[in-house]
C-alpha positions as a Markdown table, in Angstrom:
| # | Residue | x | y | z |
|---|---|---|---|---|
| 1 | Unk | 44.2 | 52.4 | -7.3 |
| 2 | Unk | 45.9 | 50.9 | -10.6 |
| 3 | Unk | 43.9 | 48.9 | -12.8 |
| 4 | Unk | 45.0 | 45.9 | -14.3 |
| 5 | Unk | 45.2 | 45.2 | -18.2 |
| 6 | Unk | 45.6 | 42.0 | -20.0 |
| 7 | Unk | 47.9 | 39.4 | -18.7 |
| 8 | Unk | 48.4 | 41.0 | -15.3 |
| 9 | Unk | 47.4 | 39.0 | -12.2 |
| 10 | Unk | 44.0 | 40.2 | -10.6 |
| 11 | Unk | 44.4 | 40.4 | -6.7 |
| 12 | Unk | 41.9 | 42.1 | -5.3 |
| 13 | Unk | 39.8 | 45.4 | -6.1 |
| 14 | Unk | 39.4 | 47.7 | -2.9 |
| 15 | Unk | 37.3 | 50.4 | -4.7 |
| 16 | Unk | 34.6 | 51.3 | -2.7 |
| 17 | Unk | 31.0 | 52.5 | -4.0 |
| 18 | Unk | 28.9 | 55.3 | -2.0 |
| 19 | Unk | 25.3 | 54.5 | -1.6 |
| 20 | Unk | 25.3 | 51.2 | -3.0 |
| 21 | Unk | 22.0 | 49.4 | -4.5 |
| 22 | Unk | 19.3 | 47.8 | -2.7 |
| 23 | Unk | 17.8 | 44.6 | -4.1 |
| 24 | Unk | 14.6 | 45.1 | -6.3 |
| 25 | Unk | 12.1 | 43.3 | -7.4 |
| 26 | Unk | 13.0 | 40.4 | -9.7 |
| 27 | Unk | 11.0 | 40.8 | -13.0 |
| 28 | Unk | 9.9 | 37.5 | -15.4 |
| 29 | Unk | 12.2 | 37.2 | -18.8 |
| 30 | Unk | 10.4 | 38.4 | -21.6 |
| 31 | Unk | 11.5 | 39.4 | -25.2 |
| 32 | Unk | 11.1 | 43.0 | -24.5 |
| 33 | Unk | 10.7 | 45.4 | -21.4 |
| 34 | Unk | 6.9 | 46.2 | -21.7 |
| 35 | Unk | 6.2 | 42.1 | -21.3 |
| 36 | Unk | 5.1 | 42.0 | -24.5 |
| 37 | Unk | 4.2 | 38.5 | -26.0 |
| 38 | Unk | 6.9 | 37.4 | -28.1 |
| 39 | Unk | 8.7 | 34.8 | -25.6 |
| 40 | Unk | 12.3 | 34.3 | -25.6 |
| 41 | Unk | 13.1 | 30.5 | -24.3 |
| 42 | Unk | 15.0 | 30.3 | -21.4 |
| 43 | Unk | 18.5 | 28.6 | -20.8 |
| 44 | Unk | 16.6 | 25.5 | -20.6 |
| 45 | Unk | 13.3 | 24.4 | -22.1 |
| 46 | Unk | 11.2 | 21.5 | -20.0 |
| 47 | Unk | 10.7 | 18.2 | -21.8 |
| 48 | Unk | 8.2 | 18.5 | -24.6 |
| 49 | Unk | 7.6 | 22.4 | -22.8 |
| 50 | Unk | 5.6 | 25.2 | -24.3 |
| 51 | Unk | 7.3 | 29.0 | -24.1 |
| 52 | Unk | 5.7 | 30.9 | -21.3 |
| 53 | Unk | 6.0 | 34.8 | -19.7 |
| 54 | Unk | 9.1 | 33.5 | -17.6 |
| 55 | Unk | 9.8 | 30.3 | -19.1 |
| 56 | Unk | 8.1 | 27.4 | -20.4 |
| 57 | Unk | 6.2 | 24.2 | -19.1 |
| 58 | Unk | 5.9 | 20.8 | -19.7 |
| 59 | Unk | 3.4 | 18.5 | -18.0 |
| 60 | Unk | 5.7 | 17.8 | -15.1 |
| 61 | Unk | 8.0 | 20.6 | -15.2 |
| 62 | Unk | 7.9 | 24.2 | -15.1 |
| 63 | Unk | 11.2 | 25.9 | -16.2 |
| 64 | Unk | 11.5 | 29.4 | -15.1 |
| 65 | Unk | 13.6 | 32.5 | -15.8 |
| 66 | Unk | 13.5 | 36.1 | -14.5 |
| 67 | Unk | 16.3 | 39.7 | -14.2 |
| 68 | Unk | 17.5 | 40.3 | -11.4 |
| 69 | Unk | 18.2 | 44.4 | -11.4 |
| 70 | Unk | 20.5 | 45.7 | -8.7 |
| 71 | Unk | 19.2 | 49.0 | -8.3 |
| 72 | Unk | 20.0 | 52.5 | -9.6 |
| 73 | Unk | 24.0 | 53.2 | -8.1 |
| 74 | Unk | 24.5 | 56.8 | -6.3 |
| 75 | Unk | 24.8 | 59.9 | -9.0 |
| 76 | Unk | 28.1 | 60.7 | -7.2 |
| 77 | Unk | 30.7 | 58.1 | -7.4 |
| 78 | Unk | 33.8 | 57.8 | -6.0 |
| 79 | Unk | 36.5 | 58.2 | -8.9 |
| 80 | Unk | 36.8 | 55.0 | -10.7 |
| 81 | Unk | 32.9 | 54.1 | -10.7 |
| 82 | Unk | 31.1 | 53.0 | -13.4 |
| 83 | Unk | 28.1 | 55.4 | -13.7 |
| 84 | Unk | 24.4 | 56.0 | -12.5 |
| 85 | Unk | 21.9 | 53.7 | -14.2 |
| 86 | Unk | 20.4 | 50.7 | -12.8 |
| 87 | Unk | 22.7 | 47.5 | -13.8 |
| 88 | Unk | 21.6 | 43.4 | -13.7 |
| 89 | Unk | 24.0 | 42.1 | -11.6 |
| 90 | Unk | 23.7 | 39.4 | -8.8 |
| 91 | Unk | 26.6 | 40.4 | -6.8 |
| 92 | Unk | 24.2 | 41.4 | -3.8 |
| 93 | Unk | 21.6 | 37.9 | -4.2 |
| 94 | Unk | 22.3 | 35.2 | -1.9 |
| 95 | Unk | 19.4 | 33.4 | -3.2 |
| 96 | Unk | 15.4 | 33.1 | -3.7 |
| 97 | Unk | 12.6 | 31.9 | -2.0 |
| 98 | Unk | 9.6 | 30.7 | -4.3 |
| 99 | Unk | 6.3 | 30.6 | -3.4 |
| 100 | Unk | 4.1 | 28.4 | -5.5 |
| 101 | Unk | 0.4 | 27.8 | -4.8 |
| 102 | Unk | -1.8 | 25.3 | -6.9 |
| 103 | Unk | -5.1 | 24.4 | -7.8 |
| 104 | Unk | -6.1 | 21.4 | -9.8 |
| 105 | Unk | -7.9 | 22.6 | -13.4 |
| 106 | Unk | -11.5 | 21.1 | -13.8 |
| 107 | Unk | -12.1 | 19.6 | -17.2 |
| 108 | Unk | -14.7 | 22.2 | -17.6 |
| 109 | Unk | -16.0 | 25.3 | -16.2 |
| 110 | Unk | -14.0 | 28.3 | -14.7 |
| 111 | Unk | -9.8 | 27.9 | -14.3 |
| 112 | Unk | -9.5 | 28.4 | -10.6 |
| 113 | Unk | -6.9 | 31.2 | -9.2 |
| 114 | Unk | -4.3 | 30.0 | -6.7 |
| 115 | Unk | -2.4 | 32.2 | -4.5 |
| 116 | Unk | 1.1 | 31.5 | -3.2 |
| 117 | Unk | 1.5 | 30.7 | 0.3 |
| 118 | Unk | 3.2 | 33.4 | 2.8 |
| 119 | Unk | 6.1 | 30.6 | 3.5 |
| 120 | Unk | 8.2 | 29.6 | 1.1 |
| 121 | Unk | 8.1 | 26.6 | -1.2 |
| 122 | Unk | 11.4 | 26.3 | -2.1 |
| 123 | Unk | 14.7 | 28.1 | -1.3 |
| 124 | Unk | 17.4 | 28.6 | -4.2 |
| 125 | Unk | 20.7 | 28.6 | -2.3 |
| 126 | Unk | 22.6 | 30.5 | -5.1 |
| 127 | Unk | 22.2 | 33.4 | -7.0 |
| 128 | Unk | 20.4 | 32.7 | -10.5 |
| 129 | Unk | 18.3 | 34.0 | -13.0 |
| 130 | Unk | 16.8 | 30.4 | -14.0 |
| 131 | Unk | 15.8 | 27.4 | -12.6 |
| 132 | Unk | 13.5 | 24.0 | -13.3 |
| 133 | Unk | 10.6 | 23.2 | -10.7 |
| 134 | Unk | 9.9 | 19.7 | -10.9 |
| 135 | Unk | 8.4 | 19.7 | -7.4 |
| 136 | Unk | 7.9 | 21.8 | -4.0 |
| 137 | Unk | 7.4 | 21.5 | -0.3 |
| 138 | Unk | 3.6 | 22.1 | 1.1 |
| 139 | Unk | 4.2 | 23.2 | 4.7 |
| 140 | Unk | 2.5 | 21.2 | 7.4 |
| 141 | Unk | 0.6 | 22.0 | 10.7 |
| 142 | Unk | 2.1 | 21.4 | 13.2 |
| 143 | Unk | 3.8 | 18.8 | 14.5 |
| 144 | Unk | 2.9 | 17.4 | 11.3 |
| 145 | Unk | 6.1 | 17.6 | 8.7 |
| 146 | Unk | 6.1 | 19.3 | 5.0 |
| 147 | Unk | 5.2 | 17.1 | 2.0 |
| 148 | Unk | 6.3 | 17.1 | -1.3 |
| 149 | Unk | 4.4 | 17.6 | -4.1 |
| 150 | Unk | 5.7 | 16.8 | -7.6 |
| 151 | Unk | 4.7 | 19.3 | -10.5 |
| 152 | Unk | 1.7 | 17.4 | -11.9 |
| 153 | Unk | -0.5 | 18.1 | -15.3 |
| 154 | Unk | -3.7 | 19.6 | -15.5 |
| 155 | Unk | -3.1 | 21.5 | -12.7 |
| 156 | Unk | -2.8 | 26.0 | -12.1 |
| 157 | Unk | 0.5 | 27.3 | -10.7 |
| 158 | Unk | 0.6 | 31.3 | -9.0 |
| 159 | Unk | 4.5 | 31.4 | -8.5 |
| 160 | Unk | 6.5 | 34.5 | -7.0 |
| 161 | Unk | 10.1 | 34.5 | -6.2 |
| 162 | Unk | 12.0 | 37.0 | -4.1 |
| 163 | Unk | 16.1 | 37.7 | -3.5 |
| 164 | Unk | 17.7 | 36.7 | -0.6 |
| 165 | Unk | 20.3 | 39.3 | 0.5 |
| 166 | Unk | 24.0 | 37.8 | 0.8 |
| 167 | Unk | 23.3 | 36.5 | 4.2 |
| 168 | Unk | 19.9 | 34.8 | 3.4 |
| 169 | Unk | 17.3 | 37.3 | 4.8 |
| 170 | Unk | 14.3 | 38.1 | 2.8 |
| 171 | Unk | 14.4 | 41.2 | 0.8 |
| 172 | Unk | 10.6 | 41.6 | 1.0 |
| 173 | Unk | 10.8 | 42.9 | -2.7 |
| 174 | Unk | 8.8 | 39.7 | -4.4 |
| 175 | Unk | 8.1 | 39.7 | -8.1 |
| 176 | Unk | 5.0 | 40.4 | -9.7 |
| 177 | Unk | 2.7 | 36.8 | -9.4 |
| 178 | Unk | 2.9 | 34.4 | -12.6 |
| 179 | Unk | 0.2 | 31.9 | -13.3 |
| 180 | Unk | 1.6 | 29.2 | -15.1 |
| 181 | Unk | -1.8 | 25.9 | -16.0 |
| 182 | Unk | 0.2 | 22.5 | -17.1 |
| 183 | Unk | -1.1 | 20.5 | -20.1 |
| 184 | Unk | -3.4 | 17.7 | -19.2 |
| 185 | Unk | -2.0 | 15.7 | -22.1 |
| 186 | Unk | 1.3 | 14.8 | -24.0 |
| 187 | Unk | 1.0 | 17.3 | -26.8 |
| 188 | Unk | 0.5 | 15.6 | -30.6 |
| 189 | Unk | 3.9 | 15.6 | -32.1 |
| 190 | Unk | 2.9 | 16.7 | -35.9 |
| 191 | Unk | 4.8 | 14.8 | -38.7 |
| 192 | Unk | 6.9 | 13.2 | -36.7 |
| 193 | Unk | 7.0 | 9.2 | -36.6 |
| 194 | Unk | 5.6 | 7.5 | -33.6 |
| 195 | Unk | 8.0 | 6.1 | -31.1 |
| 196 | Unk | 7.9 | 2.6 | -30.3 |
| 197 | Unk | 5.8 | 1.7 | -27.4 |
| 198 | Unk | 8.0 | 0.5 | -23.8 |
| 199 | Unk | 7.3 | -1.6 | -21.0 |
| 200 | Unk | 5.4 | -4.0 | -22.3 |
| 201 | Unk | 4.4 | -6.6 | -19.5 |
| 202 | Unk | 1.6 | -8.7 | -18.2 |
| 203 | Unk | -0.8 | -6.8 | -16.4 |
| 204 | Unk | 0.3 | -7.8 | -12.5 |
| 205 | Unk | -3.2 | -10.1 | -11.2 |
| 206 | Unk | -3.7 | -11.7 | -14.2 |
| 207 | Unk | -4.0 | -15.2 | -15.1 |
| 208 | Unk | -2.0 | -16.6 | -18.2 |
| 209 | Unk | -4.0 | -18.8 | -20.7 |
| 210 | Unk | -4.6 | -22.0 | -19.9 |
| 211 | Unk | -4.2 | -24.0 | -22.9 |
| 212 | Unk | -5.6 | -27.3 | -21.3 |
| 213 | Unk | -8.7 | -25.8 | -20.5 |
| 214 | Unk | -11.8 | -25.3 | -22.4 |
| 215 | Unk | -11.9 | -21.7 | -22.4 |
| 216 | Unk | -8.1 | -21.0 | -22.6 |
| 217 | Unk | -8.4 | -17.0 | -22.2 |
| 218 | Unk | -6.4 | -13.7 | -23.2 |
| 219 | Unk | -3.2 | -12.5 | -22.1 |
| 220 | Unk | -3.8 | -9.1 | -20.2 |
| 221 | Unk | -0.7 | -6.9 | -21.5 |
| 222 | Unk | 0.2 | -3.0 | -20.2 |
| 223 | Unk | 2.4 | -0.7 | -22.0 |
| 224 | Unk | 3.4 | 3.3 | -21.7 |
| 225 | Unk | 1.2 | 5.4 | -24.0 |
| 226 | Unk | 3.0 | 6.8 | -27.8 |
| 227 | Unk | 2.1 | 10.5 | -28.1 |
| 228 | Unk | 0.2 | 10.7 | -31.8 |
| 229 | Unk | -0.8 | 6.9 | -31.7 |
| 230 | Unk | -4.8 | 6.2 | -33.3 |
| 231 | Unk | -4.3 | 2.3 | -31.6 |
| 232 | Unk | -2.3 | -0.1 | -30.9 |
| 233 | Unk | -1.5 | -3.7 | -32.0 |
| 234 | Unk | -0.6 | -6.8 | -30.4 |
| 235 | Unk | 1.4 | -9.5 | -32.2 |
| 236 | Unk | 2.6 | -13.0 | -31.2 |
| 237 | Unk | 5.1 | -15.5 | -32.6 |
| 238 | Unk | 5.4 | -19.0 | -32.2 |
| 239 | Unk | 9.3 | -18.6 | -34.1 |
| 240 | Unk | 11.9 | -17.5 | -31.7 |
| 241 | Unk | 14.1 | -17.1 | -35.1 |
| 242 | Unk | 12.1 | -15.5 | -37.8 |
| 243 | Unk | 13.4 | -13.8 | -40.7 |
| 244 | Unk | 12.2 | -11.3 | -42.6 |
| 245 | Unk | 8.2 | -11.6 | -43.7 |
| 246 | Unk | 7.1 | -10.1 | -47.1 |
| 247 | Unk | 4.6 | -7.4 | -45.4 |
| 248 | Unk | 6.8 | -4.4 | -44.5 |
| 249 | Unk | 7.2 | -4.1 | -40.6 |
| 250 | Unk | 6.8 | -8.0 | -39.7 |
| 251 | Unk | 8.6 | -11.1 | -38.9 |
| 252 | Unk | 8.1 | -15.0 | -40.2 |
| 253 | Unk | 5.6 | -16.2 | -38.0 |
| 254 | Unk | 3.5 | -12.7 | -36.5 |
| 255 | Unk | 0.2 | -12.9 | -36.4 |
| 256 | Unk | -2.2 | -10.1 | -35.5 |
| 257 | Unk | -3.9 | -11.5 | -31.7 |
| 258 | Unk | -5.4 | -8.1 | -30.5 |
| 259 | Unk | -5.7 | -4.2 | -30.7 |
| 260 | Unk | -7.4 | -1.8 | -28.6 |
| 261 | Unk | -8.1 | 2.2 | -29.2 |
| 262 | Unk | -5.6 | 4.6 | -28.4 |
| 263 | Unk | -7.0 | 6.7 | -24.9 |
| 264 | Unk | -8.7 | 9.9 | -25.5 |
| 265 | Unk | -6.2 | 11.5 | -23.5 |
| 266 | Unk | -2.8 | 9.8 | -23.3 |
| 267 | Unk | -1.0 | 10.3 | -19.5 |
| 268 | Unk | 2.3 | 9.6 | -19.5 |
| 269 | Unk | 1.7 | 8.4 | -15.8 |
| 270 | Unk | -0.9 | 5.3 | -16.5 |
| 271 | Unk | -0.2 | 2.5 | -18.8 |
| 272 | Unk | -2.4 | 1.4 | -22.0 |
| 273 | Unk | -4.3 | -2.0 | -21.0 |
| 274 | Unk | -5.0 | -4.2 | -25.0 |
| 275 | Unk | -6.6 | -7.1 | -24.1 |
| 276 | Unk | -5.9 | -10.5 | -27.1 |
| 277 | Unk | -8.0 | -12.9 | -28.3 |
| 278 | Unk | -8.0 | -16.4 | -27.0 |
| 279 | Unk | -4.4 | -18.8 | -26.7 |
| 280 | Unk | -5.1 | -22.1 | -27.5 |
| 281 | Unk | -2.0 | -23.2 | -28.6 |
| 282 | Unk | 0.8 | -24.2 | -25.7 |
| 283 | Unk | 4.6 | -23.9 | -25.9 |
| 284 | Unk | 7.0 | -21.0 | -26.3 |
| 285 | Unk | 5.3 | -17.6 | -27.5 |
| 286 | Unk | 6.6 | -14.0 | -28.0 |
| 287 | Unk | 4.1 | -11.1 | -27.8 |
| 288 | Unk | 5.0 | -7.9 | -29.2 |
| 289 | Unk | 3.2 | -4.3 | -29.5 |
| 290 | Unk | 3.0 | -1.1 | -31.9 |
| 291 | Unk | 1.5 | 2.3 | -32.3 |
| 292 | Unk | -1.1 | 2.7 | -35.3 |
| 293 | Unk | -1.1 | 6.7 | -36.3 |
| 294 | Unk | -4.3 | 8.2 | -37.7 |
| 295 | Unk | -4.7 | 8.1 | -41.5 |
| 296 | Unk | -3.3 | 10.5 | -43.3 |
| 297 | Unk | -5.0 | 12.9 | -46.9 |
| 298 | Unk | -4.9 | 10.1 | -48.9 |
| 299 | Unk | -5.8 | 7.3 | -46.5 |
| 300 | Unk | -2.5 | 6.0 | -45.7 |
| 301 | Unk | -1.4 | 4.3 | -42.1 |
| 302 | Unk | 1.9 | 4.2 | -40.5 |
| 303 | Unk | 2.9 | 2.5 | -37.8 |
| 304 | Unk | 5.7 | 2.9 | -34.9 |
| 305 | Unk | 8.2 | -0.2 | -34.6 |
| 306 | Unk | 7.6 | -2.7 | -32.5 |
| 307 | Unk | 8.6 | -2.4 | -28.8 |
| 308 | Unk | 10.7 | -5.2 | -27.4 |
| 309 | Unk | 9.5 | -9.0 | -27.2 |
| 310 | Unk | 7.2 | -10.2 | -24.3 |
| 311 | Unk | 8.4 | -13.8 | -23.9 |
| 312 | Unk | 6.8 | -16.9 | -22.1 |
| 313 | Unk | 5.8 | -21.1 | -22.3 |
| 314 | Unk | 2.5 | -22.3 | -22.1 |
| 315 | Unk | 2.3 | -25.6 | -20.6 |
| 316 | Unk | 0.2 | -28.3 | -22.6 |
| 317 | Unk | -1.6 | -29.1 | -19.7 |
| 318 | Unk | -1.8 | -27.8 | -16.6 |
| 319 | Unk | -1.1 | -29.0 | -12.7 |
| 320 | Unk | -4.2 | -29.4 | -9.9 |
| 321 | Unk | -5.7 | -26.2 | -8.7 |
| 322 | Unk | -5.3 | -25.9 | -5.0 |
| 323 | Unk | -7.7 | -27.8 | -3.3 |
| 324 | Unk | -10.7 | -25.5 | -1.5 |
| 325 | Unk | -12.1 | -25.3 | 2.2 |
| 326 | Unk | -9.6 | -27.0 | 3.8 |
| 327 | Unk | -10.9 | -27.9 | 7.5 |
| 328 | Unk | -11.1 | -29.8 | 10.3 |
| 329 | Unk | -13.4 | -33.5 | 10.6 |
| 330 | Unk | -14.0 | -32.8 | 13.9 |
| 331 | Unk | -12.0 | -32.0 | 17.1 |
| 332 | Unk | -8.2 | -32.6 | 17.1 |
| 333 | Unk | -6.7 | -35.3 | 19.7 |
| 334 | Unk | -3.5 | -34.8 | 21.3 |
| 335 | Unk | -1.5 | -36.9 | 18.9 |
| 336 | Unk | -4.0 | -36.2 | 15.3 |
| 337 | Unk | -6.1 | -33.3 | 13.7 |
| 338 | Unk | -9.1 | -35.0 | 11.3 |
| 339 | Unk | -9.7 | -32.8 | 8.1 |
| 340 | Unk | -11.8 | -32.5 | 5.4 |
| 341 | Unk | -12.2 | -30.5 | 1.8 |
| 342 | Unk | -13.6 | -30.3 | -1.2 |
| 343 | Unk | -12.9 | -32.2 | -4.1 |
| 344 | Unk | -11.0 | -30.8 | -7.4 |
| 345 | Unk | -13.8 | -32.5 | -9.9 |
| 346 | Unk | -12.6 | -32.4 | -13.4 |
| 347 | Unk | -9.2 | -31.4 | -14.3 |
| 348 | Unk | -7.0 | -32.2 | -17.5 |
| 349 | Unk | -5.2 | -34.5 | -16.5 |
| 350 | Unk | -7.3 | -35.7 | -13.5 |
| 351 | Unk | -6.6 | -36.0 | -10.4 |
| 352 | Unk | -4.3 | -39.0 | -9.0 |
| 353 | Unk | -4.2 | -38.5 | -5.4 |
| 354 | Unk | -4.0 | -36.2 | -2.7 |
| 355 | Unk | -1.0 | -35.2 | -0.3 |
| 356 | Unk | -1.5 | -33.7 | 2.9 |
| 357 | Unk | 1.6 | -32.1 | 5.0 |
| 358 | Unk | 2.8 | -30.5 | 7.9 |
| 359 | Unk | 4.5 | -27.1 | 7.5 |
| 360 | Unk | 5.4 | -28.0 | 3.9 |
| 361 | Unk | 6.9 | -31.3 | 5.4 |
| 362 | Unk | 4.9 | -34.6 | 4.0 |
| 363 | Unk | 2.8 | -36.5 | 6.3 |
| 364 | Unk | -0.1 | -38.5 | 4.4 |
| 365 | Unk | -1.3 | -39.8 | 0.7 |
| 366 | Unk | -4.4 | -40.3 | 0.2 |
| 367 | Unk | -6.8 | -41.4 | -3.0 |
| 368 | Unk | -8.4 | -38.9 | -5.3 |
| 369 | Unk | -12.1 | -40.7 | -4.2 |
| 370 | Unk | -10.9 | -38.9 | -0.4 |
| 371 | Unk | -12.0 | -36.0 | 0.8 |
| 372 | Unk | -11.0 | -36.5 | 4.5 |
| 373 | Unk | -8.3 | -38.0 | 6.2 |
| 374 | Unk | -6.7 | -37.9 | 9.6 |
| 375 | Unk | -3.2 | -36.3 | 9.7 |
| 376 | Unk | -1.1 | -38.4 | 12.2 |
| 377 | Unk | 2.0 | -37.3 | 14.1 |
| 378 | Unk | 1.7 | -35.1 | 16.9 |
| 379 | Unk | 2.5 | -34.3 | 20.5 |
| 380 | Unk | -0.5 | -32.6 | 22.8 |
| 381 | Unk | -0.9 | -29.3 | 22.6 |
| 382 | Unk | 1.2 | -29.0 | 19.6 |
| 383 | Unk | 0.8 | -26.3 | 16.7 |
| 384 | Unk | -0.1 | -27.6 | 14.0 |
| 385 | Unk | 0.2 | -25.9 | 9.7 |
| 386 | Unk | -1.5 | -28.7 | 7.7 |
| 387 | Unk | -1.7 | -28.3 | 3.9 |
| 388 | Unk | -3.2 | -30.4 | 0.7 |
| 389 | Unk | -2.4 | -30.9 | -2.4 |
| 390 | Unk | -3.6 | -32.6 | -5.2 |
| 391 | Unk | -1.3 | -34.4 | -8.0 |
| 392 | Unk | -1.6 | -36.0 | -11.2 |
| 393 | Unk | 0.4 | -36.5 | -14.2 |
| 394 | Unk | 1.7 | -33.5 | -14.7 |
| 395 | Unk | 3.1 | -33.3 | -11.1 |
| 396 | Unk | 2.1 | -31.9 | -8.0 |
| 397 | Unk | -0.6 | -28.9 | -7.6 |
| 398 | Unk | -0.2 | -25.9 | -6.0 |
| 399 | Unk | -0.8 | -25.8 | -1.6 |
| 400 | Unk | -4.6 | -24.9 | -0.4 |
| 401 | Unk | -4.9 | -22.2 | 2.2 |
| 402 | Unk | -2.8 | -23.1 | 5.6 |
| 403 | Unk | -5.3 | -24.8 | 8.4 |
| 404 | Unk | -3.6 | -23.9 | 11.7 |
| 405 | Unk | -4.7 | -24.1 | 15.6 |
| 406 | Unk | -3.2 | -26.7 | 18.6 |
| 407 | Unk | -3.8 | -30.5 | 19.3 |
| 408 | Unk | -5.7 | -31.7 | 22.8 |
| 409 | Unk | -3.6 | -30.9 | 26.0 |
């Protein structure tokens, strides 16, 4: 055999070593051999992770690292081998299986142990020495299918991993267990300013104020939670064009309409819920949200910037409600259906008149003193979709619940 030096074109090396190494167990990355525990990060650290024995972890995310060792190469060589001792190579390592078993973390009392499962979690296709565990397959009973389960907070990990030789097989040499327990919490970022809060919206079920009434009500607003934030604040504007107002941080026009506490524990997956005070005042508003830190030695407060406008019109008055308990006045005949309900009372602006239809399709007006009518138009044994609603002023209401059945044969 020649061997090549620099420049010349590698083709192939046919050198072949006696005895070569079986796979061993892989072992977790640690500063030094005896796992002692100063931590050396990994190639990648998780979002907002903490160093580990074989890594570090986030709440969502456990990045992992480990040596892969070869095993110890014959004492005899054939000429042109490289020696005796045991080498970190991955030459042999088709892959990994990792077996990860969990167990949620009680907020007090003992941390529970889990053990990894005998099947594996995941397979790594390709030989490593790191990797990022966001999630992992829990095996089913059968016929049932495997589920996937994301890495979640608050929760204890056992992981093990074991080499695959070059043709996938298990090596049955697994690594010593490591117990990895995700935070419960975004950890407190210290001196660092507080991030703007995001996706602000309306919390989905609510109702918007109503102006025109006598109790016009709070907007209900959701945001993501600010990691460091004391509470929150909610302003609104009336301006859609403000310029610069002499109190650092706010706009022409902003006006303090709510705040709320900060949670004791902030979860990245649920949203904070700030309730305002009343709206009374119609037309175009713009809502708006920041993140109040604690006070500092001397008593100071900072605060995040705002997160993006909330936008939205409040009409000066509103339309009719939908009109309730829509039924029938008796039995229908083969050509009408008699129906009845219950007035809308007092609105703002009252109520004009009623309008009853047939699958959205108008059929019948009747005065706001009615609260009956026969709805004409039919064939026997027809289907019939009657709806009412009311109008006034302002235009018509919203449809009542949908009253449906058949005409007389």
């Amino acid at each position: 055999m020649t061997r090549a030096t620099i420049g010349d074109r590698v083709l192939k090396d046919d050198t072949v070593v006696a005895d070569a190494p079986d796979l061993t167990a892989p072992t977790w990355y640690t500063a030094t051999d005896d796992g002692s525990p100063s931590i050396v990060p990994p190639h990648r650290r998780t979002l907002r992770g903490e160093p580990i024995a074989g890594g570090s972890v986030g709440y969502n995310e456990i990045a992992l690292a480990w040596r892969q060792l070869a095993g110890g190469i014959s004492k005899a060589p054939v000429p042109g081998g490289m020696g005796s001792a045991p080498v970190e190579s991955l030459a042999r390592i088709g892959g990994y299986n990792v077996y990860i078993g969990a167990l949620p973390v009680p907020a007090s009392g003992a941390v529970p142990v889990p053990v990894p499962p005998t099947v594996p979690s995941l397979v790594l296709t390709h030989p490593t020495e790191s990797t990022v565990i966001s999630g992992f397959w829990i095996p089913g009973t059968p016929p049932a299918l495997p589920t996937w389960q994301r890495i979640m907070p608050s929760t204890m990990y056992a992981i093990v991993i074991e080499p695959l030789a070059l043709d996938m097989t298990p090596s049955g040499k697994k690594s010593a267990t490591l117990y990895v327990e995700t935070g419960s919490v975004l950890p407190q970022i210290t001196n660092a300013p507080l991030a703007a809060p995001t996706s602000l919206s309306f919390q989905r079920g609510t109702v918007a104020p109503n102006p025109a009434s006598g109790a016009p009500g709070p907007f209900f607003l959701e945001f993501a939670a600010v990691s460091g934030a004391a509470s929150y604040e909610v302003y609104a504007t009336r301006n859609p064009r403000p310029g610069m107002a002499p109190t650092p941080g706010l706009m022409e026009g902003d006006v303090l309409v709510g705040s709320g506490p900060a949670p004791a524990m902030v979860d990245s997956q649920r949203p904070v819920h700030v309730t305002t005070g009343p709206i009374s005042t119609p037309g175009y508003i713009a809502l708006k949200v920041r993140a109040v830190a604690p006070p500092d030695a001397l008593g100071g407060v900072a605060h995040s910037p705002f997160s993006g406008p909330l936008t939205t019109v409040l009409l000066a008055t509103s339309r009719p409600a939908p009109p309730a308990n829509l039924r029938l006045n008796g039995p229908a005949t083969a050509t009408s259906v008699p129906v009845q309900w219950d007035a809308l009372g007092t609105a703002t602006p009252p109520v004009a008149e009623y309008r009853l239809y047939e699958s959205a399709v108008h059929r019948l007006t009747v005065p706001a003193s009615a609260t009956s009518a026969t709805v004409p138009g039919y064939a026997a044994n027809d289907l019939y979709n009657i709806t009412i609603r009311g109008v006034s002023t302002e235009g018509i209401g919203a449809p009542s619940v949908v009253l449906t059945g058949r005409t007389a044969p």
